[in-house]
C-alpha positions as a Markdown table, in Angstrom:
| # | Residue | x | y | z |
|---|---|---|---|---|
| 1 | Unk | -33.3 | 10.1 | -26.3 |
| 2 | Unk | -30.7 | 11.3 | -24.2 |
| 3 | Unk | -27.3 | 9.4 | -24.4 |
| 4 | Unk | -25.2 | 9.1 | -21.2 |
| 5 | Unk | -21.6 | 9.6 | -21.0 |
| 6 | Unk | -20.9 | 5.6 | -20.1 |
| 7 | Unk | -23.3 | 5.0 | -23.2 |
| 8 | Unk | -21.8 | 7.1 | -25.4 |
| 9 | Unk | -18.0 | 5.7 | -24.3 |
| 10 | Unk | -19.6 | 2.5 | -24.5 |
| 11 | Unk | -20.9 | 3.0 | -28.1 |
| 12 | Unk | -17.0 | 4.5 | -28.8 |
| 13 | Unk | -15.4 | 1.8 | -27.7 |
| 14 | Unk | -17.4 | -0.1 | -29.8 |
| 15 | Unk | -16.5 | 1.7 | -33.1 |
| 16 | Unk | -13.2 | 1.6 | -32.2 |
| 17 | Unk | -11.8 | -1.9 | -33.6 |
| 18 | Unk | -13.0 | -1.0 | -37.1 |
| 19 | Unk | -11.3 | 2.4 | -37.2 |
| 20 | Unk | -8.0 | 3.5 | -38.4 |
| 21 | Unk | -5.6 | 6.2 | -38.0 |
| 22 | Unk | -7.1 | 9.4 | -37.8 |
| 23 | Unk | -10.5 | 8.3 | -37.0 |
| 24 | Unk | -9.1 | 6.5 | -34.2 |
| 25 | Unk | -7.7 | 9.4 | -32.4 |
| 26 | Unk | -11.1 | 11.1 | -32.8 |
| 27 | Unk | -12.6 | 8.4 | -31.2 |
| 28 | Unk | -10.3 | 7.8 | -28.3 |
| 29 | Unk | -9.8 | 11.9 | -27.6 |
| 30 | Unk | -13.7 | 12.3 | -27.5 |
| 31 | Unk | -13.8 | 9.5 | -25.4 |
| 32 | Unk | -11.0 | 11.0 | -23.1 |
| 33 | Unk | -13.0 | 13.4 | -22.7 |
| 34 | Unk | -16.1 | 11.7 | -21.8 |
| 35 | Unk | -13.8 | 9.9 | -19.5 |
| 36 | Unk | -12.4 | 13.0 | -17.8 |
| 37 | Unk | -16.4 | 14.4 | -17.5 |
| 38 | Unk | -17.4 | 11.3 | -15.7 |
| 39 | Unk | -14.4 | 11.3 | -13.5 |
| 40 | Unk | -15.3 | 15.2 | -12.3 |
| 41 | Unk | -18.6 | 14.6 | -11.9 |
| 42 | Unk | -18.5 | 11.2 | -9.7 |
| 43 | Unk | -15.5 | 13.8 | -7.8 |
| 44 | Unk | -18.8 | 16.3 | -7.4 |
| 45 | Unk | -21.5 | 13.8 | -6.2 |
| 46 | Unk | -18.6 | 12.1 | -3.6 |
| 47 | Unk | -17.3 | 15.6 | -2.2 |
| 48 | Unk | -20.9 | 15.8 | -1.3 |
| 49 | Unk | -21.9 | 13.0 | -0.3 |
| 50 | Unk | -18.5 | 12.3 | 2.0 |
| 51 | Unk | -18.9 | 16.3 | 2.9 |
| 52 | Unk | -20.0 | 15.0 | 7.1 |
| 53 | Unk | -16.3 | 13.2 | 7.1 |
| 54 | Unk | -13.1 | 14.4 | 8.3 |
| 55 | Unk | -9.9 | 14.2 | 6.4 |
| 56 | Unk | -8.1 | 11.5 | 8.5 |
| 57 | Unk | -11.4 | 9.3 | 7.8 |
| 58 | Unk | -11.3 | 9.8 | 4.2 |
| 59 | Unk | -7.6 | 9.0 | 4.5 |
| 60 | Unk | -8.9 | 5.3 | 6.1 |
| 61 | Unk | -11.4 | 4.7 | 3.4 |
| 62 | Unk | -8.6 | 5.9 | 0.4 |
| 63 | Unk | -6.3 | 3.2 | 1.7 |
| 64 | Unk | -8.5 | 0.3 | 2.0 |
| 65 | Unk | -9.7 | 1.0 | -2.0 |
| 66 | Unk | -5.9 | 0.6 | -2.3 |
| 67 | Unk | -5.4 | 4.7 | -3.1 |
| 68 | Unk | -2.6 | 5.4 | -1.0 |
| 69 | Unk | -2.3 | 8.7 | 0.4 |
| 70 | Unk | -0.6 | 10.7 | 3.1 |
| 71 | Unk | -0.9 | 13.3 | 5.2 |
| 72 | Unk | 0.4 | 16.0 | 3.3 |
| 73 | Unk | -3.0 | 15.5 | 1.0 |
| 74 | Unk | -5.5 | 17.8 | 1.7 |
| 75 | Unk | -9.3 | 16.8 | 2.1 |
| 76 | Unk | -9.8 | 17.3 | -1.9 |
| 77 | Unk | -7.3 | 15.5 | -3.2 |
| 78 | Unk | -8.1 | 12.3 | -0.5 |
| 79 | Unk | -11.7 | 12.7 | -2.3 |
| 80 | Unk | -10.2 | 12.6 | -5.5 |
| 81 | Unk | -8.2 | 9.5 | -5.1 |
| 82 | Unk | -12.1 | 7.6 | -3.8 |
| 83 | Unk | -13.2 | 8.9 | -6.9 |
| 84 | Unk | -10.8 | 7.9 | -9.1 |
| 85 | Unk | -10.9 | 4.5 | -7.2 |
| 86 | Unk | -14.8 | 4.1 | -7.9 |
| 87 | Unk | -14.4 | 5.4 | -11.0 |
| 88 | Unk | -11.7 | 3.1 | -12.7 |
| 89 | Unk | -14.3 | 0.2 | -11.8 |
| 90 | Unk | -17.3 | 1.6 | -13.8 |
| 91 | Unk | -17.9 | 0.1 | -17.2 |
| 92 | Unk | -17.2 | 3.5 | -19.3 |
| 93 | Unk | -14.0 | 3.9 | -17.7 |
| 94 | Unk | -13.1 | 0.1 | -18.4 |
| 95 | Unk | -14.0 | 0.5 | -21.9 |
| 96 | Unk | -12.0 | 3.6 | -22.4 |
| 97 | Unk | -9.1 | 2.2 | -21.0 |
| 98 | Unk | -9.7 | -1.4 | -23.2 |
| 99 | Unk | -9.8 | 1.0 | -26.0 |
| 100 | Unk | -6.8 | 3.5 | -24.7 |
| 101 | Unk | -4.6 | 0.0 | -24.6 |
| 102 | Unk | -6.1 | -1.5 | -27.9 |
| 103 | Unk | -5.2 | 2.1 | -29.7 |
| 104 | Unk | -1.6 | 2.0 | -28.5 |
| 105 | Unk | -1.2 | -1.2 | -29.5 |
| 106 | Unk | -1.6 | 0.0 | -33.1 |
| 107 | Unk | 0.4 | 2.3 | -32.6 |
| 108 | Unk | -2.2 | 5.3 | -31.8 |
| 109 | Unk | -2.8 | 7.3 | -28.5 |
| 110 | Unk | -2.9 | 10.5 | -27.7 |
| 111 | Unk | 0.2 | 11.6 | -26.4 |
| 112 | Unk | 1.9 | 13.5 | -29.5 |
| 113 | Unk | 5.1 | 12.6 | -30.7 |
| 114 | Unk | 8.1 | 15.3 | -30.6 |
């Protein structure tokens, strides 16, 4: 059985509460990553299925999913705001940031201290 990326965040997130310290940080980096992977491949499937619309559209569509841009963005970086718009409403990407905020509450993230 293969385990997808919001399953596998999901199933993270889940561990989470119960672990401490170190084991937390293992848990919330892999599933930073996991987050980051969905993220770039959502960024993939949009650049090509948006790939028939100009910039200036794009620009339209960013703003009304409250990404505000600007016309100094470039095409790719307008796509990667949609993205990141459909992506922050996904269940694995509102587990992982439940778990991010849960983590730094107890006084874990993964930032590291200087």
């Amino acid at each position: 059985m293969t385990v997808t990326t919001t399953q596998r965040i999901l199933d993270l997130a889940a561990a989470a509460p119960a672990s401490l310290d170190e084991d937390l940080v293992l848990l919330l980096r892999e599933a930073n990553e996991l987050y980051q992977q969905g993220l770039q491949e959502l960024h993939r499937s949009l650049a090509e299925r948006l790939g028939g619309l100009g910039t200036e559209e794009l620009m339209v569509a960013a703003n009304a999913a409250g990404m505000p841009c600007d016309a100094s963005q470039d095409r790719d970086e307008v796509i990667w705001l949609l993205a990141l718009a459909e992506w922050e409403m996904t269940p694995a990407a509102l587990a992982y940031a439940e778990m991010a905020k849960d983590a730094a509450h107890r006084g874990v993230c993964l930032i590291p201290e200087e």
